[in-house]
Jmol script that loads the backbone (N, CA, C; Angstrom):
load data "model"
ATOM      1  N   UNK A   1      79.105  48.917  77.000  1.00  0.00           N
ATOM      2  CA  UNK A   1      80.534  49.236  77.064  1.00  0.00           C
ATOM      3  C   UNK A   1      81.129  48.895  75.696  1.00  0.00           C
ATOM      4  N   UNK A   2      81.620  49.717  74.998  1.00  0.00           N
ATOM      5  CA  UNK A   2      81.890  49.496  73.615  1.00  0.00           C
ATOM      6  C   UNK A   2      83.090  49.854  73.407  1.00  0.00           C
ATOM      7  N   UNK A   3      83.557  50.613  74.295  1.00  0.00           N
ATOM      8  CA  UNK A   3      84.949  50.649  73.954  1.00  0.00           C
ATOM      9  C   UNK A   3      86.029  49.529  74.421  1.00  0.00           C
ATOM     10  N   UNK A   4      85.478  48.575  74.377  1.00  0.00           N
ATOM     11  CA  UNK A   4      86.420  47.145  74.946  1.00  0.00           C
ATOM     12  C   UNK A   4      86.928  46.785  74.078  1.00  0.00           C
ATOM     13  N   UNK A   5      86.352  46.766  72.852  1.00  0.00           N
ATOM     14  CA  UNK A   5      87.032  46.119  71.628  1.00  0.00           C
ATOM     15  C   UNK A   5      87.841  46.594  71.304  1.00  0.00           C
ATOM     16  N   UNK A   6      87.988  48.330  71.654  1.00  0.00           N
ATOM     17  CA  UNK A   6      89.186  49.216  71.064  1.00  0.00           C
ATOM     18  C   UNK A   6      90.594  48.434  71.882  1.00  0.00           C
ATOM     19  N   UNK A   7      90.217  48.119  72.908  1.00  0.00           N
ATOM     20  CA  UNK A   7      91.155  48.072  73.998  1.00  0.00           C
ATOM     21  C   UNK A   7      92.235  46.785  73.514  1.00  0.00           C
ATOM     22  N   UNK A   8      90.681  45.728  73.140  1.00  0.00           N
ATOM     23  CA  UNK A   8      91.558  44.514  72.802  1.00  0.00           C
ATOM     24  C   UNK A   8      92.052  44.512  71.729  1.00  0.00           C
ATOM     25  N   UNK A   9      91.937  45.271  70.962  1.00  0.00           N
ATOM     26  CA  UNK A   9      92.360  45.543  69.167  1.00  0.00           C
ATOM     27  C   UNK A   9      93.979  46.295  69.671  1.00  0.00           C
ATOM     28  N   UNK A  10      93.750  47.168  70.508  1.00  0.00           N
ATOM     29  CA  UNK A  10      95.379  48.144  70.404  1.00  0.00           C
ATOM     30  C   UNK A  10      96.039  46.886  71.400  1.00  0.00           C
ATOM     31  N   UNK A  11      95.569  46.305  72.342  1.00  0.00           N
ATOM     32  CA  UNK A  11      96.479  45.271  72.978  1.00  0.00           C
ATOM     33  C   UNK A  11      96.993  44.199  72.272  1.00  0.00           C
ATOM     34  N   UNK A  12      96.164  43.876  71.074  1.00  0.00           N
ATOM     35  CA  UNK A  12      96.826  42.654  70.508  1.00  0.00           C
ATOM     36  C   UNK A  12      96.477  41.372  71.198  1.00  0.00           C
ATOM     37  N   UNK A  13      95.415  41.392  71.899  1.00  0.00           N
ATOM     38  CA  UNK A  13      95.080  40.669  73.012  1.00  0.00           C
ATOM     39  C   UNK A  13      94.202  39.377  72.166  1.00  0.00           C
ATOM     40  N   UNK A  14      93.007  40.254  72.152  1.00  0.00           N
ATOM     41  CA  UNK A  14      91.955  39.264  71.631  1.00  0.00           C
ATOM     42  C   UNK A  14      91.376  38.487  72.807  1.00  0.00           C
ATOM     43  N   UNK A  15      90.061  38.600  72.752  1.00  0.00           N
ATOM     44  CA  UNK A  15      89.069  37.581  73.901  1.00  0.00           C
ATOM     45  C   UNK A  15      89.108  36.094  73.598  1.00  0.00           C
ATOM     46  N   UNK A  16      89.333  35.488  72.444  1.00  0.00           N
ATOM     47  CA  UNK A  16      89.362  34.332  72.110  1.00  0.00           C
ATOM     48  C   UNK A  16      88.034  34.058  72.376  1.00  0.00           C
ATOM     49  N   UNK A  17      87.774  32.376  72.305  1.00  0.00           N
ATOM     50  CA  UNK A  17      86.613  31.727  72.805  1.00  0.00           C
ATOM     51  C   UNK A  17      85.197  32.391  73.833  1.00  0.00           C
ATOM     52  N   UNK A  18      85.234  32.810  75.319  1.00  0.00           N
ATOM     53  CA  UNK A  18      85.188  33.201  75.645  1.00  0.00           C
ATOM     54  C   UNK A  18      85.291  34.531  76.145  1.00  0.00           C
ATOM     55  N   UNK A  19      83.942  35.125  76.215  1.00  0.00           N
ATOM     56  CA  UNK A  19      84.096  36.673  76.022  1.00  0.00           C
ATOM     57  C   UNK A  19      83.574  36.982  77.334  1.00  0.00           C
ATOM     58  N   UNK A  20      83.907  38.693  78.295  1.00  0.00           N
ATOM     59  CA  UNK A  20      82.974  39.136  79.268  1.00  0.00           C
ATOM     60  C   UNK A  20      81.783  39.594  79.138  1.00  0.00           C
ATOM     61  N   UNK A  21      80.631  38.921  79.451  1.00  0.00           N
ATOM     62  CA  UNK A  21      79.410  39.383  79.332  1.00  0.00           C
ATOM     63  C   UNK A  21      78.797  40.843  79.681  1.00  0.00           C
ATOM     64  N   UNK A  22      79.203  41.281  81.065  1.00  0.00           N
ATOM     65  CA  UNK A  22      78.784  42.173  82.273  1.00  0.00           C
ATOM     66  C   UNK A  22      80.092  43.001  81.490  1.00  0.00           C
ATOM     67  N   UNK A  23      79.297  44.285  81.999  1.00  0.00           N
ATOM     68  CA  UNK A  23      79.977  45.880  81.865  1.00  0.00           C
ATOM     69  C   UNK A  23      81.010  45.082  82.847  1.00  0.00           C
ATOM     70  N   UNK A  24      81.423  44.757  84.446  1.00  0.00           N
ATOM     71  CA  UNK A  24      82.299  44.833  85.275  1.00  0.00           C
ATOM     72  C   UNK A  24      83.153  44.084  84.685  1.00  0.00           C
ATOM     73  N   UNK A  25      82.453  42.936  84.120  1.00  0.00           N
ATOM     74  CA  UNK A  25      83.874  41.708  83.723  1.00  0.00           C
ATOM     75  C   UNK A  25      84.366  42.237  82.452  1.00  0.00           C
ATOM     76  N   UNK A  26      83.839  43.170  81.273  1.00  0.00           N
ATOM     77  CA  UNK A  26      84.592  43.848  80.555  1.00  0.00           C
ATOM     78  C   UNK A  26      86.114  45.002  80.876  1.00  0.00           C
ATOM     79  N   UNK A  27      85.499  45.785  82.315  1.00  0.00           N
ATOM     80  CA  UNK A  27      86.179  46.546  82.645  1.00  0.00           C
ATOM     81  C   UNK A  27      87.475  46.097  83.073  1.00  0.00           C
ATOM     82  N   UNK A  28      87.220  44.948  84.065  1.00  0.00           N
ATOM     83  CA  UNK A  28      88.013  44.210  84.389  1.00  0.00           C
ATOM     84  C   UNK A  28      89.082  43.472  83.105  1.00  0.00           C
ATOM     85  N   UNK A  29      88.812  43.290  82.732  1.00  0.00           N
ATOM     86  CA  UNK A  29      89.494  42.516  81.494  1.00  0.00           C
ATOM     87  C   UNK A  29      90.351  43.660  80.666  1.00  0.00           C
ATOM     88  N   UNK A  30      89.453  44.746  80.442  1.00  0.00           N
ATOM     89  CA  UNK A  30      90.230  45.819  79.584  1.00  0.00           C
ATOM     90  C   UNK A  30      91.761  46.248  80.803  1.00  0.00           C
ATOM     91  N   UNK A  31      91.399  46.304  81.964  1.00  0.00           N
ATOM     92  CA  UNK A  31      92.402  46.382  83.289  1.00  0.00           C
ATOM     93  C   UNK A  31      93.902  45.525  82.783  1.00  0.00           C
ATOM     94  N   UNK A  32      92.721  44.057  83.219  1.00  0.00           N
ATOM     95  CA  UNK A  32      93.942  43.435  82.760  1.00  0.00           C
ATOM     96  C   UNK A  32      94.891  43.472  81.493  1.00  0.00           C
ATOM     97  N   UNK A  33      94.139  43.698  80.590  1.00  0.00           N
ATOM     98  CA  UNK A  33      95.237  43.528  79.159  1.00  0.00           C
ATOM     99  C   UNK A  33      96.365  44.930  79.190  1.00  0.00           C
ATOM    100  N   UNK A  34      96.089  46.086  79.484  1.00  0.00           N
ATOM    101  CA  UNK A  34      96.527  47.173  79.662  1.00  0.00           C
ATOM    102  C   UNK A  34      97.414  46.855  80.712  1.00  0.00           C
ATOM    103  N   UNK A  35      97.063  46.014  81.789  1.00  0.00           N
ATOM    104  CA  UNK A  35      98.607  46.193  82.918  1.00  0.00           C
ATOM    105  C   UNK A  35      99.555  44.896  82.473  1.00  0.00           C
ATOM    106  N   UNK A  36      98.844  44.073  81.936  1.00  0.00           N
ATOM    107  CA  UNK A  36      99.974  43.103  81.191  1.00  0.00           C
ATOM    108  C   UNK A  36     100.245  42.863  79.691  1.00  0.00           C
ATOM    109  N   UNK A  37     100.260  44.067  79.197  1.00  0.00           N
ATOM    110  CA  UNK A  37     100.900  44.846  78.171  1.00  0.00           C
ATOM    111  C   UNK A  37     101.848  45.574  78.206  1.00  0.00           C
ATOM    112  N   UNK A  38     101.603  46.171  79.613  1.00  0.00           N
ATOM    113  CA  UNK A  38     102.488  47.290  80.124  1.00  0.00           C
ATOM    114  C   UNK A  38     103.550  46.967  80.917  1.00  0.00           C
ATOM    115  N   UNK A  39     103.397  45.622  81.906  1.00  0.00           N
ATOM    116  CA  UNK A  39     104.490  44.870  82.271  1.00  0.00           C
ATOM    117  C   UNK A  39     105.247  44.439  81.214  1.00  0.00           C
ATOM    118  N   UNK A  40     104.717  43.401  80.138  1.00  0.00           N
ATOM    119  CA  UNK A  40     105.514  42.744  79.396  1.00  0.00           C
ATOM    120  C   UNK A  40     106.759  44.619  78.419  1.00  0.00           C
ATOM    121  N   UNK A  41     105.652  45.057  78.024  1.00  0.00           N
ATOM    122  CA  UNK A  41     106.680  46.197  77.764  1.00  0.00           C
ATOM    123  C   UNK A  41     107.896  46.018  78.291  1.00  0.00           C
ATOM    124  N   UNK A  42     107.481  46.960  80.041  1.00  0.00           N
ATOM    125  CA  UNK A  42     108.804  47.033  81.088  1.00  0.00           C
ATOM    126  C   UNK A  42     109.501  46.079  81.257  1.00  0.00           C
ATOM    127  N   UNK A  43     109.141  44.896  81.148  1.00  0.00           N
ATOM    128  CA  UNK A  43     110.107  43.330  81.485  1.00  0.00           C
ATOM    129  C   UNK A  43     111.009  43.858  80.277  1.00  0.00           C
ATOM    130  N   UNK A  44     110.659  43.650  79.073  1.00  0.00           N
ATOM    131  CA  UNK A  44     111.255  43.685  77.496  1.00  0.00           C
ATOM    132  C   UNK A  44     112.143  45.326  78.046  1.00  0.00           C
ATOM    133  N   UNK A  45     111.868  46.130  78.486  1.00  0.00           N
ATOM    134  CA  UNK A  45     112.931  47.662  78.413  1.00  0.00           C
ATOM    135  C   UNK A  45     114.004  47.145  79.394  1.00  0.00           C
ATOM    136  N   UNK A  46     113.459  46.610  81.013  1.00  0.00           N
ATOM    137  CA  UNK A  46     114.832  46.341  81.925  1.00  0.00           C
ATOM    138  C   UNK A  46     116.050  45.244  81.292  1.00  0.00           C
ATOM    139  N   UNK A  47     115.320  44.219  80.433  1.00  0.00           N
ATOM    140  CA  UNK A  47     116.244  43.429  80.021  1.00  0.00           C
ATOM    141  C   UNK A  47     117.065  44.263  79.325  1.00  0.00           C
ATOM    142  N   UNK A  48     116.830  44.944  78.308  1.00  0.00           N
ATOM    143  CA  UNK A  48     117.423  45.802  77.204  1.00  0.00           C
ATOM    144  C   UNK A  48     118.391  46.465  77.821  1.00  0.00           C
ATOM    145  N   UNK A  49     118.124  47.109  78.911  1.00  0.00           N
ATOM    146  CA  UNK A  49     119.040  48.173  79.505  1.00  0.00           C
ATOM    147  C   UNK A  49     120.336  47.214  80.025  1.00  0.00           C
ATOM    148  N   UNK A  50     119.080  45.861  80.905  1.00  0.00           N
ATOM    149  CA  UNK A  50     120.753  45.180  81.753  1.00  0.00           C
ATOM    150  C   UNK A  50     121.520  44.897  80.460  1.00  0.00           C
ATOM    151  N   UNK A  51     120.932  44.624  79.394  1.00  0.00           N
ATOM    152  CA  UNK A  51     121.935  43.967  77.919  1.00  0.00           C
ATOM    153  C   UNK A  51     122.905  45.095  77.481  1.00  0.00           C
ATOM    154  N   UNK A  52     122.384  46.164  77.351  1.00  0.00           N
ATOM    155  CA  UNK A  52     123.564  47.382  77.241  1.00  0.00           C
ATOM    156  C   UNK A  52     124.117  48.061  77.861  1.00  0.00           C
ATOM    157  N   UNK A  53     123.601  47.847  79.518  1.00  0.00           N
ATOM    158  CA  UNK A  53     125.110  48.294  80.188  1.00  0.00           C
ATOM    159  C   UNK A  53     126.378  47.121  80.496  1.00  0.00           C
ATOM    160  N   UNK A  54     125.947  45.999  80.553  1.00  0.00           N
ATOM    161  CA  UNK A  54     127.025  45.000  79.986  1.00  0.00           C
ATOM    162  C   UNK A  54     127.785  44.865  78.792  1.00  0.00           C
ATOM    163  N   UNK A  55     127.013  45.744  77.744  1.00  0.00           N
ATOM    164  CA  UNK A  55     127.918  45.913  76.337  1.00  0.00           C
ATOM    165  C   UNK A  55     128.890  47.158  76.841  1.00  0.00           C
ATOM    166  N   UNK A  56     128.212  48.193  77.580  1.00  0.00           N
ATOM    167  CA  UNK A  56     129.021  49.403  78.189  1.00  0.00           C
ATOM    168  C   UNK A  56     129.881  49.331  78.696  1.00  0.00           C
ATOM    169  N   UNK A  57     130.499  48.706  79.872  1.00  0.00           N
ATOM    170  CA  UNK A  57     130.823  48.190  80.491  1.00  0.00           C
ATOM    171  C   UNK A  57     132.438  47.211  79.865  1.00  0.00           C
ATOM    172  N   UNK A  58     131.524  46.208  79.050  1.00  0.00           N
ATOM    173  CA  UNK A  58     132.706  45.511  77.925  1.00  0.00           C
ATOM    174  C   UNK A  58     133.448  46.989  77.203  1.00  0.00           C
ATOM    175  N   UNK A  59     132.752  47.777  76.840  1.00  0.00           N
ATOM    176  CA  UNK A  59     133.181  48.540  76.171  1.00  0.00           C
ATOM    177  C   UNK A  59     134.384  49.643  76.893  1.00  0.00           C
ATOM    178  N   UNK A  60     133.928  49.804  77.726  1.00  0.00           N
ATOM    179  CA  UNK A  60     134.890  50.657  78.839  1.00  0.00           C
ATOM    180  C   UNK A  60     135.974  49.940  79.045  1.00  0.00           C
ATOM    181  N   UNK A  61     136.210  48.445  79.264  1.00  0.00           N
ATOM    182  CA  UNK A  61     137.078  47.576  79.753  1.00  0.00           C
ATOM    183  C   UNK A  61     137.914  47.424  78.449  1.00  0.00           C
ATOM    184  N   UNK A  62     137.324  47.657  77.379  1.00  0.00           N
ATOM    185  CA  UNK A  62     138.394  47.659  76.166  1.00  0.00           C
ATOM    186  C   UNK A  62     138.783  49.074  75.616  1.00  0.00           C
ATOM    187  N   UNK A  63     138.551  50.020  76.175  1.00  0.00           N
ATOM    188  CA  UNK A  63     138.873  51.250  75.764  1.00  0.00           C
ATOM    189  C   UNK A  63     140.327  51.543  76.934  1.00  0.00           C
ATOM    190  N   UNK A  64     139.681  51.117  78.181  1.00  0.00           N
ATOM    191  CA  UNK A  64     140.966  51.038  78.788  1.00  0.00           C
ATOM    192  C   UNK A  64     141.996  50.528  78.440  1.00  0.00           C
ATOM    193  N   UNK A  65     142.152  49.237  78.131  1.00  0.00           N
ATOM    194  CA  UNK A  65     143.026  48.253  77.228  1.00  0.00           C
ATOM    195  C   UNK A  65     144.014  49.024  76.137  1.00  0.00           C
ATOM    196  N   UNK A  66     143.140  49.333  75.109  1.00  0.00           N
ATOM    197  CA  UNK A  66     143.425  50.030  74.257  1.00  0.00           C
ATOM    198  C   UNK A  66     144.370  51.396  74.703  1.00  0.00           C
ATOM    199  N   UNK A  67     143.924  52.117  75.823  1.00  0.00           N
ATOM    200  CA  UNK A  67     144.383  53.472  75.948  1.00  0.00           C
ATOM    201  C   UNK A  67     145.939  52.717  76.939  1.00  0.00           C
ATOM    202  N   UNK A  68     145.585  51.995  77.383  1.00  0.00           N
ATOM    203  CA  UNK A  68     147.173  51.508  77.786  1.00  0.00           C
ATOM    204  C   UNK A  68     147.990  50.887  77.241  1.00  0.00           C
ATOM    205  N   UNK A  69     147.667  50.525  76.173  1.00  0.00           N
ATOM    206  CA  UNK A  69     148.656  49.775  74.687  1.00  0.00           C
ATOM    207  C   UNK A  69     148.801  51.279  74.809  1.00  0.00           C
ATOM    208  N   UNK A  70     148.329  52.278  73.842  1.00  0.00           N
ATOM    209  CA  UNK A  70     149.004  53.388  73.055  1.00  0.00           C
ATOM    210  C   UNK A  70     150.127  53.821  74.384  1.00  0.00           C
ATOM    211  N   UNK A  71     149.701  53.958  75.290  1.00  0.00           N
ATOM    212  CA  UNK A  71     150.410  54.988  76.377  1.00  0.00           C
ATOM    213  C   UNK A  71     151.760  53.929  76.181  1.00  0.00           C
ATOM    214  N   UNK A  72     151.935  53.013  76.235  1.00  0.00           N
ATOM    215  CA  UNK A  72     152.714  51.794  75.978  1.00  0.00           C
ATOM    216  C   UNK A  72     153.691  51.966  75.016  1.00  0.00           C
ATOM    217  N   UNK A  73     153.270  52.164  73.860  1.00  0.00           N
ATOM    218  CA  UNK A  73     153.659  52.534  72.540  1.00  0.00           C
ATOM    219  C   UNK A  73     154.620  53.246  72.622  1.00  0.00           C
ATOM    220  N   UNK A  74     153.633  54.844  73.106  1.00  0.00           N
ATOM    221  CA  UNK A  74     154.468  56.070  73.284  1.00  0.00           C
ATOM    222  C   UNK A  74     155.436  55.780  73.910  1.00  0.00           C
ATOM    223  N   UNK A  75     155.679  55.742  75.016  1.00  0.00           N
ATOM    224  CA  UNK A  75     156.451  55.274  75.593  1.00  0.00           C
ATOM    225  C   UNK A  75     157.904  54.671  74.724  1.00  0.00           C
ATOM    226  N   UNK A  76     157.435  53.615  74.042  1.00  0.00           N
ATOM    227  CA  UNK A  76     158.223  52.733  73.520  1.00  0.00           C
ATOM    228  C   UNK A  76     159.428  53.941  72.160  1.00  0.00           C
ATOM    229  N   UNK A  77     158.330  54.265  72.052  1.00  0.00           N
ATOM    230  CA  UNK A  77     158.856  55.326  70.645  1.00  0.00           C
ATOM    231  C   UNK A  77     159.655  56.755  71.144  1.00  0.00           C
ATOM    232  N   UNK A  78     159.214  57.049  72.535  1.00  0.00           N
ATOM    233  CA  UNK A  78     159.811  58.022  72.938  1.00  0.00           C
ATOM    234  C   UNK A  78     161.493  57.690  73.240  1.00  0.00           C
ATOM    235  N   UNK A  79     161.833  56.374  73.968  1.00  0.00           N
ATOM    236  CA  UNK A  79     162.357  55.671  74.292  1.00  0.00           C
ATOM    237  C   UNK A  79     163.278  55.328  72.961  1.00  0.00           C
ATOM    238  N   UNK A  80     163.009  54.992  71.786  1.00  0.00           N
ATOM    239  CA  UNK A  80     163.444  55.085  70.790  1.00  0.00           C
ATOM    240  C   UNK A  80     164.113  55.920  69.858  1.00  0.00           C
ATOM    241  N   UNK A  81     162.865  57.250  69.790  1.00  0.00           N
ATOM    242  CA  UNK A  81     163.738  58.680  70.003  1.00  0.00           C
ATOM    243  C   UNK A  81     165.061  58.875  70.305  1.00  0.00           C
ATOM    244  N   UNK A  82     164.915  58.861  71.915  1.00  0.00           N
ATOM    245  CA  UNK A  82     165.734  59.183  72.761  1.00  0.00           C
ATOM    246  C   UNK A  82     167.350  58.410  72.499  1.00  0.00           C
ATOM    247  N   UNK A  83     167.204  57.485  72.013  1.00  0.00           N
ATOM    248  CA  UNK A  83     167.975  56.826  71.595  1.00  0.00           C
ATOM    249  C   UNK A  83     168.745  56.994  70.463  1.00  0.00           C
ATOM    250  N   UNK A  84     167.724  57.324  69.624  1.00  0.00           N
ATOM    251  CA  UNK A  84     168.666  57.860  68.044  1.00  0.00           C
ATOM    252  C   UNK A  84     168.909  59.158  68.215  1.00  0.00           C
ATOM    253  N   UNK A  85     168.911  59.888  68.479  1.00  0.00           N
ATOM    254  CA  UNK A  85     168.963  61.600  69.220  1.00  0.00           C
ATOM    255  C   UNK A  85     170.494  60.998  69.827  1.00  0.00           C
ATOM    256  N   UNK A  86     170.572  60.287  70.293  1.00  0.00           N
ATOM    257  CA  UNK A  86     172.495  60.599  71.128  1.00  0.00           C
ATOM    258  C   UNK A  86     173.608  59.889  70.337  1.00  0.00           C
ATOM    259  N   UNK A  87     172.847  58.805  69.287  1.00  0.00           N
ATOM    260  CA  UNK A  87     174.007  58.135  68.390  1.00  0.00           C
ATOM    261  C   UNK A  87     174.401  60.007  66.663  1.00  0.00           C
TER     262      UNK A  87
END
end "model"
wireframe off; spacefill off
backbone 0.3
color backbone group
């Protein structure tokens, strides 16, 4: 079985000390590094996502803010207008 080394080289893994002797305990091992490579990936993407829909989120909550100051404003200036328009 020779393609194990490829496996542990693209995983970043490394056998360390201890290596699998047997074709099965290679296979096995190449298993493992590939599904906990692939978890740690997905752990690292769901965090990411919960981190930017909480920036989204902040972000929405200040766009609202913002869009009700201006409406505010207007308001204020229309109001102002309206005012110098009858003197």
């Amino acid at each position: 079985m020779e393609c194990g080394w490829g496996v542990t080289t693209v995983t970043t893994v490394g056998y360390g000390d201890i290596t699998p002797v047997t074709d099965t305990g290679r296979i096995i091992s190449m298993f493992l590094m590939i599904v906990g490579v692939t978890f740690f990936f997905s752990f690292t993407a769901i965090l990411v996502s919960f981190y930017f829909q909480i920036i989204n989120e902040d972000t929405r909550l200040t766009e609202k803010l913002l869009l009700q100051k201006i409406y505010d404003l207007e308001q204020k200036i229309d109001s102002i207008e309206q005012y110098l328009s009858q003197k």
